[in-house]
C-alpha positions as CSV (number, residue, x, y, z in Angstrom):
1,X,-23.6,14.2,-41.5
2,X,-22.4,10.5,-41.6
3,X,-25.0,8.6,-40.5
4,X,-28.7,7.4,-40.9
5,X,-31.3,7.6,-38.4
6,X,-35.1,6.5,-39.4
7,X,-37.4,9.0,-38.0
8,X,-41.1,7.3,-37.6
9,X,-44.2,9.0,-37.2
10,X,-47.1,6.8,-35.6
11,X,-50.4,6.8,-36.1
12,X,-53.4,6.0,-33.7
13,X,-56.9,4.9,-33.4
14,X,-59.1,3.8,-29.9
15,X,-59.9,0.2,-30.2
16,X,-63.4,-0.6,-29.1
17,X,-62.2,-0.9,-25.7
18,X,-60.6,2.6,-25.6
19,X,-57.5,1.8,-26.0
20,X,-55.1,3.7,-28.1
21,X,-53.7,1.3,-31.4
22,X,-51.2,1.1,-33.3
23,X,-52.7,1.8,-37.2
24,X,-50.1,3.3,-38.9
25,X,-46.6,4.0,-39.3
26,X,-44.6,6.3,-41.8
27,X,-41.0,5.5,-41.7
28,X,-38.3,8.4,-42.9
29,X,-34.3,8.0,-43.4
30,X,-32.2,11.4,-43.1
31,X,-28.5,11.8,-42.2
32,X,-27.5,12.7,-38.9
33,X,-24.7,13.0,-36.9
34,X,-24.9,10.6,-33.7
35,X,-23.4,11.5,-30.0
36,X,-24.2,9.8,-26.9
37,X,-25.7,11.8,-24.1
38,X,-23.5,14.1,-22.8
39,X,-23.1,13.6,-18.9
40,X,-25.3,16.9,-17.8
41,X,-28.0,15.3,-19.9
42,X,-28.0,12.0,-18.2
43,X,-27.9,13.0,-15.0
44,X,-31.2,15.5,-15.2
45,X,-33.0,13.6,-17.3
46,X,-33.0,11.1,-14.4
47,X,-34.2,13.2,-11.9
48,X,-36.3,13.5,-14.3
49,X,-36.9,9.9,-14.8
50,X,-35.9,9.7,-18.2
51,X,-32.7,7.5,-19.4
52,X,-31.3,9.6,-22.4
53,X,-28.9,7.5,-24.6
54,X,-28.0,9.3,-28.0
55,X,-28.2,13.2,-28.9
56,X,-28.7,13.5,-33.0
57,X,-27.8,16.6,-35.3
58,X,-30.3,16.7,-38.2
59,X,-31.0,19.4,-40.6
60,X,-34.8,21.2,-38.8
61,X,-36.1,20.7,-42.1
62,X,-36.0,16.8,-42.0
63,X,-38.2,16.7,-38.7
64,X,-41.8,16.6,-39.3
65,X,-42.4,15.7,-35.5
66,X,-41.8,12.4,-35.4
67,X,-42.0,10.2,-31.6
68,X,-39.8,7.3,-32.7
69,X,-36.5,7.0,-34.3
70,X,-34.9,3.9,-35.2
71,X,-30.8,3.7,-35.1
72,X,-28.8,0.9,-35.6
73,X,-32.0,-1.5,-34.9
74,X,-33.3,-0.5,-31.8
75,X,-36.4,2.0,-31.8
76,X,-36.1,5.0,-29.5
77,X,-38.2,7.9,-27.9
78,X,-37.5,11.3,-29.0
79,X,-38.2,13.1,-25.8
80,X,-36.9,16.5,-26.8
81,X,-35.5,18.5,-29.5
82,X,-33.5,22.0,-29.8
83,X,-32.7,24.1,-32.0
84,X,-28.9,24.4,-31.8
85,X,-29.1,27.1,-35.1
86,X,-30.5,27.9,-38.4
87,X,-28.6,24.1,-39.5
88,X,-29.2,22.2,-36.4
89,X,-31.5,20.6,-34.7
90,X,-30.6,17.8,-32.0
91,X,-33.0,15.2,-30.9
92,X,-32.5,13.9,-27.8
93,X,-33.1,10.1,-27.6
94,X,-34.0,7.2,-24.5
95,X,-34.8,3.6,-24.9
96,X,-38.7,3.9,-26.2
97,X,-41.0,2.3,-23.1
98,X,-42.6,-1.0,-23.7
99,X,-39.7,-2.1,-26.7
100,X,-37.6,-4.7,-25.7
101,X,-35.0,-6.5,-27.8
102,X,-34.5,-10.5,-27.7
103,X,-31.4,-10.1,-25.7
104,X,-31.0,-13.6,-24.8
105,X,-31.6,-15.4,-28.8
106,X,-32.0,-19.0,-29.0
107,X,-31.7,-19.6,-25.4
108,X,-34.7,-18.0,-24.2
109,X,-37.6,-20.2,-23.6
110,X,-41.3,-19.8,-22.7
């Protein structure tokens, strides 16, 4: 494994409203080895309206179920995960909904 992925487990809590917050997050680091999606995965996981970017190899004894993972700055969903053997486990990752990064810097305005 020659790279880090942060793995981040979210807690939540209704609001008063009944909206789901936000309350807690517990940030992990573990190695991992990073691939993008292969082409068989991008094309069904938009017919399934997913946009899968990155396939990860972690040990299966580093995942505690985590949603989120974090790589090279940008957060991520996990929307699946598989059990490649006894060793492996990939996480399959797509831009997390709702996260947007300040693409445009200092030249963006309100």
């Amino acid at each position: 494994m020659n790279d880090v992925v942060t793995l981040i487990a979210r807690v939540y809590k209704n609001d008063d409203f009944g909206v789901q917050q936000v309350v807690e997050e517990r940030r992990r680091e573990v190695m991992c080895d990073v691939q993008s999606a292969n082409r068989a995965e991008f094309f069904a996981g938009m017919q399934a309206g997913l946009s899968p970017e990155y396939m990860m190899h972690i040990h299966p004894i580093e995942y505690r179920g985590e949603t989120v993972a974090e790589y090279n700055g940008r957060q991520y969903a996990v929307y699946r995960t598989y059990k490649k053997s006894a060793d492996c486990l990939e996480l399959y990752l797509q831009q997390e909904v709702g996260v947007q990064d300040d693409l445009c810097g200092d030249q963006c305005t309100d």
